[in-house]
NUVOVEX-393890 format. One record per residue (C-alpha): residue in three letters; x, y, z. Coordinates in steps of 0.02 Angstrom, whole numbers, padded with zeros to 5 digits, always signed. Each point is the difference from the previous one (the first is absolute). Layout:
N
ALAXYZ ...
END
This chain:
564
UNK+03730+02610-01426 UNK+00160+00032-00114 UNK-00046+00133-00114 UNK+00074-00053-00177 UNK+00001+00187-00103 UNK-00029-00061-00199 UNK+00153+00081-00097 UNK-00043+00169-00045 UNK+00004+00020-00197 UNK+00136+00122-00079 UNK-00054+00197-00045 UNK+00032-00025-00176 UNK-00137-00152-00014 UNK-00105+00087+00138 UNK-00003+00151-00090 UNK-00005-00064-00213 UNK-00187-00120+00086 UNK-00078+00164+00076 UNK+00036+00103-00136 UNK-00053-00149-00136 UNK-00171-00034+00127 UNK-00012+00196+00050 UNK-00032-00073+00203 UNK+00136+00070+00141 UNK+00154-00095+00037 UNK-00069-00098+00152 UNK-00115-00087-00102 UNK+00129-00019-00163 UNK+00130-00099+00149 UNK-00159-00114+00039 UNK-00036-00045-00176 UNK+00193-00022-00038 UNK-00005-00126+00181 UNK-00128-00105-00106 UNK+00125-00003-00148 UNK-00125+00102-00100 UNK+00129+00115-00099 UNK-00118+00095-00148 UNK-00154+00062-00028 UNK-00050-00151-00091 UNK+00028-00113+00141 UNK-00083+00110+00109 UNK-00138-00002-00109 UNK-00033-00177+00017 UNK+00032+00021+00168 UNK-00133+00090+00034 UNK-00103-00050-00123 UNK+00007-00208-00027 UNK-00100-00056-00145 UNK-00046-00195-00034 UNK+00097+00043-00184 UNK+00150+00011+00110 UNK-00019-00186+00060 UNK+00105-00134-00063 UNK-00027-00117-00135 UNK-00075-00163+00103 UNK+00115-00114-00137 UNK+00177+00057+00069 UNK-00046-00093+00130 UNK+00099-00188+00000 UNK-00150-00147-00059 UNK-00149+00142-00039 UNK-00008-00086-00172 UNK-00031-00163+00077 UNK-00125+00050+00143 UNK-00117+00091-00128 UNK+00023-00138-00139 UNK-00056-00142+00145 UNK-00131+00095+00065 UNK-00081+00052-00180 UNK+00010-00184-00004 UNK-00090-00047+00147 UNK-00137+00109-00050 UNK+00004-00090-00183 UNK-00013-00138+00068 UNK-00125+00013+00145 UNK+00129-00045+00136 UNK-00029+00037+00178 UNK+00121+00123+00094 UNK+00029+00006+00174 UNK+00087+00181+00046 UNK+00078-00022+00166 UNK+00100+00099+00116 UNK+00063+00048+00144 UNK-00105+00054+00166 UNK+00059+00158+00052 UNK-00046+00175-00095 UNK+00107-00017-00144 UNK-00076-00183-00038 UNK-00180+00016+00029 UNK+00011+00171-00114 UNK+00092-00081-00115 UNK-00115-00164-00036 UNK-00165+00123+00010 UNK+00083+00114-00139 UNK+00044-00165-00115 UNK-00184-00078+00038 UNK-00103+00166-00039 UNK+00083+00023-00141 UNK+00012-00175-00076 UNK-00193-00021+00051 UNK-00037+00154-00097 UNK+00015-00110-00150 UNK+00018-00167+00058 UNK-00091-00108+00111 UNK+00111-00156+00030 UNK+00107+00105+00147 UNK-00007-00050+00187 UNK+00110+00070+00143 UNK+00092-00078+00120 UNK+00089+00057+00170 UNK+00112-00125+00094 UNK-00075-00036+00184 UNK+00158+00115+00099 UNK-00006-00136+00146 UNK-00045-00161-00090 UNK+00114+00034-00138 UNK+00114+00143+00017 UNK+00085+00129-00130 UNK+00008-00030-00179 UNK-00055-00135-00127 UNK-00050-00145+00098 UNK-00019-00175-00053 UNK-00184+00013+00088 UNK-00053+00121-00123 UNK+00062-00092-00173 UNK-00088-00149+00082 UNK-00164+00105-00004 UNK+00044+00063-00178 UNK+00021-00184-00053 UNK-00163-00025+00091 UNK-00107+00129-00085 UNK+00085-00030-00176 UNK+00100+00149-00011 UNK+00114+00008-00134 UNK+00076+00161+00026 UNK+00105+00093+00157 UNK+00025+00158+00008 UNK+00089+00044+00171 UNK+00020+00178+00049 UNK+00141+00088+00131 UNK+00054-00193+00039 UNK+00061-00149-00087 UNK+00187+00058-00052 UNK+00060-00158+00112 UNK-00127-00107-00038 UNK+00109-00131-00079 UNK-00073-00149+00067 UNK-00176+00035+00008 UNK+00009+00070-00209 UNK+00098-00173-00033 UNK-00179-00091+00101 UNK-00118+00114-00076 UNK+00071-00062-00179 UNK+00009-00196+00052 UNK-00217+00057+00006 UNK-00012+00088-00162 UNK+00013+00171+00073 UNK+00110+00132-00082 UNK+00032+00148+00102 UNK+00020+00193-00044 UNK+00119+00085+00148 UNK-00013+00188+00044 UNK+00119+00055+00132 UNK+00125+00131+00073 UNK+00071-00105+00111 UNK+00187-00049-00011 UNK+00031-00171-00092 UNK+00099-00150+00072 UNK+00121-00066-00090 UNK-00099-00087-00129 UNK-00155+00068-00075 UNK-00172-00136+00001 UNK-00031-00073-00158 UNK-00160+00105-00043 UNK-00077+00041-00149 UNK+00058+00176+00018 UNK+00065+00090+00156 UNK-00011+00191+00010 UNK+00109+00084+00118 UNK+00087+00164-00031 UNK+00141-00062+00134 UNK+00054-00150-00126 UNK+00171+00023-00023 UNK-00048-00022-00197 UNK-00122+00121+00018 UNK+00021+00159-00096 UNK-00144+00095+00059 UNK+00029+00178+00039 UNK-00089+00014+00137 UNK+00052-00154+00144 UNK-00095+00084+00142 UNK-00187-00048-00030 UNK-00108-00087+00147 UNK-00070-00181-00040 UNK-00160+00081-00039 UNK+00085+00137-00122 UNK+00079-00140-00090 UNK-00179-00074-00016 UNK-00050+00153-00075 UNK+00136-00005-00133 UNK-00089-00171-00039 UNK-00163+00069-00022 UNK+00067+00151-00121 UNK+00082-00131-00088 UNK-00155-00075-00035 UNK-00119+00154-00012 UNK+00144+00074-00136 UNK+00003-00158-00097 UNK-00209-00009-00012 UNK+00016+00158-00068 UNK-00065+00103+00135 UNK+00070+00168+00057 UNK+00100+00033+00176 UNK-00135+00119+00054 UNK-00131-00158+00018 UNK+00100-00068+00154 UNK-00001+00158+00100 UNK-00150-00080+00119 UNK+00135-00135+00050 UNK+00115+00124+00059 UNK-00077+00007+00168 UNK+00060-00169+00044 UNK+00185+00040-00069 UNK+00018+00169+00095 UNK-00069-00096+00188 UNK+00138-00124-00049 UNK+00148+00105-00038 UNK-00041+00089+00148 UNK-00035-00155+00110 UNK+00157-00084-00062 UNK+00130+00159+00036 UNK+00069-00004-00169 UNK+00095+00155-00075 UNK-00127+00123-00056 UNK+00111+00054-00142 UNK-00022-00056-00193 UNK-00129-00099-00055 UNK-00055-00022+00193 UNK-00029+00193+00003 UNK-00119+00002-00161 UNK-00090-00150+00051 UNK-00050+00070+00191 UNK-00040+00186-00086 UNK-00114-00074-00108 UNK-00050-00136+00141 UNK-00029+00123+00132 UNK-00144+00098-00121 UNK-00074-00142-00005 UNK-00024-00027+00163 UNK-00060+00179+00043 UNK-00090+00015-00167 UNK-00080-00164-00023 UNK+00067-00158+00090 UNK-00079-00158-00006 UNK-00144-00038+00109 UNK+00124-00123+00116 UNK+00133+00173+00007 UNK-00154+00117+00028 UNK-00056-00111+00159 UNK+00171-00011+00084 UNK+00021+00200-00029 UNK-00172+00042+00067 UNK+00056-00080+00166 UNK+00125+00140+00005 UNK-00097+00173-00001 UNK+00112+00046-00132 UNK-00011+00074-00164 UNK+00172+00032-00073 UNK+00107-00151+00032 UNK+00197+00001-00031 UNK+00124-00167-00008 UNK+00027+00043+00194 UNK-00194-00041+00011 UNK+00004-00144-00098 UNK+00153-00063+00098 UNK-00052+00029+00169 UNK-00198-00011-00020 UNK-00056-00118-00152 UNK+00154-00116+00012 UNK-00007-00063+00148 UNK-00205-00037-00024 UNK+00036-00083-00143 UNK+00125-00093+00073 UNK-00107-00053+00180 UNK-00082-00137-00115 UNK+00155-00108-00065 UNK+00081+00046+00188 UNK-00150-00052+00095 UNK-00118-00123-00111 UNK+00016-00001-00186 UNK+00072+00089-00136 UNK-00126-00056-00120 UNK-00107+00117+00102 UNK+00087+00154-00035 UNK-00021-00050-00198 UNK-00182-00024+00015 UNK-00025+00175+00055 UNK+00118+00084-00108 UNK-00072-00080-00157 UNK-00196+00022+00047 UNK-00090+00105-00096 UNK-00142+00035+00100 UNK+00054+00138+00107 UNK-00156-00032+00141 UNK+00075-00209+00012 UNK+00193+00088-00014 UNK-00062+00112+00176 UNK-00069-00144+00094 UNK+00189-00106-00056 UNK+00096+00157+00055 UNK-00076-00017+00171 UNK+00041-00162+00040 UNK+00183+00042-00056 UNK-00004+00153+00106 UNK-00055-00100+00148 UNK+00160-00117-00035 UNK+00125+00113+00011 UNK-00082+00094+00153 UNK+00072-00193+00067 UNK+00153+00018-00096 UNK+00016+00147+00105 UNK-00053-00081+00161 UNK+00127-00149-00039 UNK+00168+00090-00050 UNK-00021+00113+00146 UNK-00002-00124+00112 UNK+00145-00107-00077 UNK+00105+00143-00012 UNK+00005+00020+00199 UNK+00025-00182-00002 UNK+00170-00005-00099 UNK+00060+00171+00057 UNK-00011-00094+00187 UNK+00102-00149-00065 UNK+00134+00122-00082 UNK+00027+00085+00182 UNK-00022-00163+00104 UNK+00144-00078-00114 UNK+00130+00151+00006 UNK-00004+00020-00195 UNK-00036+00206+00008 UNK+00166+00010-00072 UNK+00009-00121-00132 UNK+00030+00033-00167 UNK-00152-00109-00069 UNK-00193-00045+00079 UNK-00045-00154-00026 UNK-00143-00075+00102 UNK-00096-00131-00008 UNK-00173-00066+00104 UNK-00100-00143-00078 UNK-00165+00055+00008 UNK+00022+00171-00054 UNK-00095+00046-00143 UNK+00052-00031-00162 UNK-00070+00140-00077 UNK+00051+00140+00095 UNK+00178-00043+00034 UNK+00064+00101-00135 UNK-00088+00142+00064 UNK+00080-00025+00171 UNK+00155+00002-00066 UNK+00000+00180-00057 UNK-00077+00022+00153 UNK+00160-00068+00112 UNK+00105+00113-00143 UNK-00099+00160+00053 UNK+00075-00054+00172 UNK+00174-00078-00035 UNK+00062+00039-00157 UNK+00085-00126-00086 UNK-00038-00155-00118 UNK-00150-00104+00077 UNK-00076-00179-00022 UNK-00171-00051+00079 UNK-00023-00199+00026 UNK-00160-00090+00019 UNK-00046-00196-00021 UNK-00056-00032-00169 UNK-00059-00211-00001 UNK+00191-00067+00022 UNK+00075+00130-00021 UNK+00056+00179+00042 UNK-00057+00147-00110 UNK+00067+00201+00047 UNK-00021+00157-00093 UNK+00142+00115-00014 UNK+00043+00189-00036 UNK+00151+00075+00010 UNK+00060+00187+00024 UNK+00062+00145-00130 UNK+00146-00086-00080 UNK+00023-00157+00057 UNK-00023-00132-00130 UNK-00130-00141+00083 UNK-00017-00134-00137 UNK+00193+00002-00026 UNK+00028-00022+00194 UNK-00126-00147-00006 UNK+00092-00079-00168 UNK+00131+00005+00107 UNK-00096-00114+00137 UNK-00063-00108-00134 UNK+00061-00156+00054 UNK-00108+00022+00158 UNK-00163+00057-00077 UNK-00106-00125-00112 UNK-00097+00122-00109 UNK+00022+00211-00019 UNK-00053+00133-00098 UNK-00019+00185-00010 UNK+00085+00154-00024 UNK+00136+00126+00069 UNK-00093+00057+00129 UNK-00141-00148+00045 UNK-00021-00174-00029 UNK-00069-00166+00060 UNK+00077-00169+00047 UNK-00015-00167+00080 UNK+00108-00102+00096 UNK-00008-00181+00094 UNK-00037+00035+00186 UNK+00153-00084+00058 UNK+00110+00121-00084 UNK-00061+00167+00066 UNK+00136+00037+00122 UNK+00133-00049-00111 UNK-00086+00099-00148 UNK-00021+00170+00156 UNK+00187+00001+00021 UNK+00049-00035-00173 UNK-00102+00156-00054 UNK+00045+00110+00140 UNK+00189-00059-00053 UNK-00034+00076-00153 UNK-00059+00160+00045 UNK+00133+00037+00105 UNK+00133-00022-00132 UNK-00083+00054-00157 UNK-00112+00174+00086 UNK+00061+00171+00008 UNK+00002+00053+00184 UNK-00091+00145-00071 UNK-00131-00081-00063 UNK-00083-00030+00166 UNK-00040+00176+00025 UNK-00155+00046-00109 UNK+00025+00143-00141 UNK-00084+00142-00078 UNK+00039+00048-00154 UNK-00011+00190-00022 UNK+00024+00082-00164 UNK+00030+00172+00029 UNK+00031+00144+00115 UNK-00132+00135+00002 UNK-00053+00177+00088 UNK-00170+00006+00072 UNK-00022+00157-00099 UNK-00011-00088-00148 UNK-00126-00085+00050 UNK-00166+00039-00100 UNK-00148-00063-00089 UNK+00079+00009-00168 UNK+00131-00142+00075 UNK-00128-00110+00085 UNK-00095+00006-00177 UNK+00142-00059-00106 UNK+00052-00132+00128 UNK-00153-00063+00005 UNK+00000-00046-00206 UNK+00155-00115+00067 UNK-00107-00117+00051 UNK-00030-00161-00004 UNK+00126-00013+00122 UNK+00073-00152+00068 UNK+00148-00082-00019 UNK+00125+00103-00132 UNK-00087+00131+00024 UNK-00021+00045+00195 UNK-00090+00150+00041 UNK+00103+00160-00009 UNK+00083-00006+00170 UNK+00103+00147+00055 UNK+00115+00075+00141 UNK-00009+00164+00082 UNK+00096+00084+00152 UNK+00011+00087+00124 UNK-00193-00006+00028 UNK-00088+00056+00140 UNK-00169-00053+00093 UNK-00122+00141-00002 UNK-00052-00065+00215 UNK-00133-00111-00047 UNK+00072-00169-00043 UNK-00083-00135+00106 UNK-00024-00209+00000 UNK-00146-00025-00088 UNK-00090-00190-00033 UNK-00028-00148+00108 UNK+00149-00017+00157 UNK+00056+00172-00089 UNK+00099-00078-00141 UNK+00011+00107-00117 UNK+00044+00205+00003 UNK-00085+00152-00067 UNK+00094+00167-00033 UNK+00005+00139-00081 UNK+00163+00066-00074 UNK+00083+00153-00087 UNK+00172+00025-00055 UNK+00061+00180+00008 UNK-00125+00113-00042 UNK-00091-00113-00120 UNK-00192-00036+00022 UNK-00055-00139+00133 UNK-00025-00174-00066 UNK-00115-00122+00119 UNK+00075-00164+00001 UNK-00025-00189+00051 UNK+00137-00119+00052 UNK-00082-00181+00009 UNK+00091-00109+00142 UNK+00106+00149+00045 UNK-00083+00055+00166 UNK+00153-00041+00107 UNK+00097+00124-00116 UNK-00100+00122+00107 UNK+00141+00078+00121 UNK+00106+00010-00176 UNK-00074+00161-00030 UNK-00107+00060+00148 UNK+00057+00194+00061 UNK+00058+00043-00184 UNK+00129-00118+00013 UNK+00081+00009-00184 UNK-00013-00176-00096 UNK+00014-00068-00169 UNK-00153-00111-00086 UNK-00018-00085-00167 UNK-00184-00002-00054 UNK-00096-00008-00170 UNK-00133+00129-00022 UNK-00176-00009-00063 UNK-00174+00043+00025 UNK-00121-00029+00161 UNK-00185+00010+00004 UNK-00075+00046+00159 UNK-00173+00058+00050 UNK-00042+00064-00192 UNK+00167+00082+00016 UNK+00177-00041-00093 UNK+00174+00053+00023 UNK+00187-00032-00036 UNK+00069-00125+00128 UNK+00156-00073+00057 UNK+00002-00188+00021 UNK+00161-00008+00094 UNK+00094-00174-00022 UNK+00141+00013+00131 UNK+00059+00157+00117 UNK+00176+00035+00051 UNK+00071+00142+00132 UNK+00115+00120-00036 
END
């Protein structure tokens, strides 16, 4: 890995924070790295309050979306809240119907079939609205490109409500009102929410304008927090007062589709890291491998005994989500070493009866293994559909504007997005994006990066610390956890490969004559002769607390190793 060292904040500010917050310097540079410069914003900081959320009408159309829903409900329309089928979606559309069903019956859901009709707004699903007499859409983390399929859905009557963070093309649909913080006429202060965050500003909207207090829509916070995490946006701003509050929910009281999902776990006290690694993907096995409208139906039940028996057929879906990405994985990594492209400067694969809902999972997989921008093809009817992801600081949707003229229909983000192409233009479209890697991508981008904020000595190392590092979280993106750099350090003779093939390495480490830390280093087990014989070596690691056998300690969880 490159380590990239955060600039180190000046004495004067390091000093005028730990004087103003009474903490040590070490903790004053941290705060100053998350351009938190008085006590007051350390206060908030550390102790987000709903009060401190914005006011839902800075955002672009708000006006128009409450006025046209109030108006549905006057007038005893029908409204169809649809969205996407991954996380972000399904939480989104079960947030909007719980809490439109709360007082109003006339509210059905709707996911788009991922195979039948792919991402976004389809023209399948404003033909069921028009079926079913639905006067009202309300589409959730999708429909910011939906140009065509708003311009059908009004030939039938059907006005449509848009709540997005994706990028917009260059024109915006002709909806009824579109909320997006990423308009370019948007003012809202806060541009970083998740499609189901922006949902949530909806709902406040409403909840504010009925005259109801903020406190009332803490149970829906659940959904928010699994979504932020889910969807890897910034934990910072509005993101980090919505997952606190989210994330008490879910240990305090989640709702009976939450509570099933965590009980698979064995866990008690779950973080965004648990959300991200073990309710996302769950939630996500049912749009990947049947239906999305299954992972709504168990995250709006209310009955918690009919939300266990739903949980367990999800479980069992991504156990072959599991089984499936493994598998294709091997597949593609085979095809990348059969065809010579170890050293290209872009993946992009394609096999037609991979499966569609696991190919964006594979390609982070192929980026664990070559690191560097990566598209996954599979058949979809006619045509081809891929998932891509890109790596630290390479810009992905602006490298795939760039291919536009070879792709037929994109969307996404920075660092992942979706697209379709005709069949007969993949090879063209393969060496028109590699083209553009190679002349747009920092050579140094294709070595991953940690980013380490500070230096520190193992002797100041203590419980104190660990305690006030911990009340940085929720981390995530924006706000990492504290990772830090120490050297020389020394193994105390006991490091060994621990784990299945001995992949990762256990240690135990002391600098000087400070105390002896234990410490883990996942996937670092051939870093083993680095520092067998006290062999002198320098680690960045983040610190925190390990439970073992009714016993806890201080540990080490060392990121990268380096000798001396």
């Amino acid at each position: 890995m490159r380590w990239i060292y955060k600039d180190i904040p000046t004495e004067a500010a390091t000093s005028k924070l730990a004087s103003a917050l009474k903490v040590d310097r070490l903790l004053a540079a941290l705060l100053l790295q998350r351009d938190i410069y008085s006590f007051e914003e350390a206060r908030l900081f550390f102790r987000p309050e709903l009060s401190h959320l914005h006011d839902p009408f800075l955002m672009k159309d708000m006006d128009r979306a409450v006025a046209r829903i109030q108006k549905a409900i006057e007038e005893e329309e029908r409204i169809l809240v649809y969205g996407d089928y991954d996380v972000d979606g399904t939480t989104a559309v079960s947030l909007m119907v719980a809490y439109l069903r709360s007082f109003y019956s006339h509210v059905a859901s709707y996911i788009p079939d991922r195979y039948k009709e792919g991402y976004g707004v389809s023209i399948e699903g404003i033909d069921f609205a028009a079926d079913n007499g639905i006067g009202l859409i309300i589409a959730l983390d999708c429909g910011i490109k939906a140009n065509k399929q708003v311009a059908y859905a009004a030939e039938k009557g059907i006005d449509f409500i848009i709540c997005d963070h994706h990028r917009p093309g260059a024109a915006l649909p002709a909806a009824e009102a579109i909320l997006d913080p990423k308009r370019e006429d948007c003012t809202y202060p806060y541009p970083e929410l998740c499609g189901c965050g922006v949902g949530f500003k909806l709902i406040q909207a409403l909840h504010v304008s009925r005259g109801n207090s903020m406190e009332s829509l803490l149970p829906y916070l659940d959904l928010v927090a699994t979504a932020i995490a889910a969807d890897i946006v910034p934990i910072t701003g509005e993101n980090r007062i919505l997952a606190t509050y989210g994330l008490r929910v879910i240990n305090d009281s989640p709702r009976p589709g939450i509570r099933a999902l965590m009980q698979q776990q064995e866990k008690k006290d779950f973080k965004i890291s648990d959300l991200v690694f073990q309710l996302a993907p769950r939630i996500n096995a049912a749009g990947r491998m049947h239906h999305g409208e299954q992972a709504v139906e168990l995250l709006i039940e209310t009955d918690f005994q009919r939300a266990i028996a739903l949980a367990g057929v999800i479980d069992s879906m991504n156990a072959e989500r599991r089984d499936m990405d493994r598998q294709i994985t091997l597949e593609a990594l085979e095809m990348i070493r059969r065809n010579g492209e170890e050293e290209s400067w872009s993946t992009v694969v394609y096999k037609e009866d991979w499966h569609k809902g696991v190919i964006g999972i594979v390609a982070s997989r192929l980026i664990e293994t070559f690191y560097r921008p990566t598209l996954v093809f599979t058949r979809s009817g006619d045509k081809l559909a891929a998932s891509a992801r890109s790596v630290r600081g390479f810009d992905l949707y602006e490298a795939l504007e760039a291919c536009s003229d070879c792709i037929e229909q994109f969307g996404g983000h920075t660092y992942a997005a979706g697209l379709t192409i005709d069949s007969s233009r993949f090879e063209e479209f393969k060496l028109r994006f590699e083209e553009q890697v190679a002349r747009t991508m920092d050579p140094a981008l294709l070595q991953p990066e940690i980013s380490v904020d500070l230096p520190i000595e193992l002797k100041d190392i203590n419980e104190r610390l660990l305690r006030i590092l911990s009340q940085f979280a929720p981390f995530g993106p924006g706000n990492a956890t504290p990772v830090f750099g120490a050297a020389p350090l020394m193994d105390t003779g006991y490091a060994k490969k621990v784990g299945q093939d001995g992949a990762h390495l256990k240690l135990a480490v002391k600098q000087g004559d400070s105390a002896v830390f234990q410490a883990i280093g996942f996937g670092l087990g051939d870093r083993l002769e680095i520092i067998k014989g006290g062999k002198p070596f320098e680690a960045v690691f983040s610190i925190e607390e390990n439970h073992w056998q009714g016993k806890r300690n201080i540990q080490l969880r060392i990121r990268d190793i380096k000798p001396l």
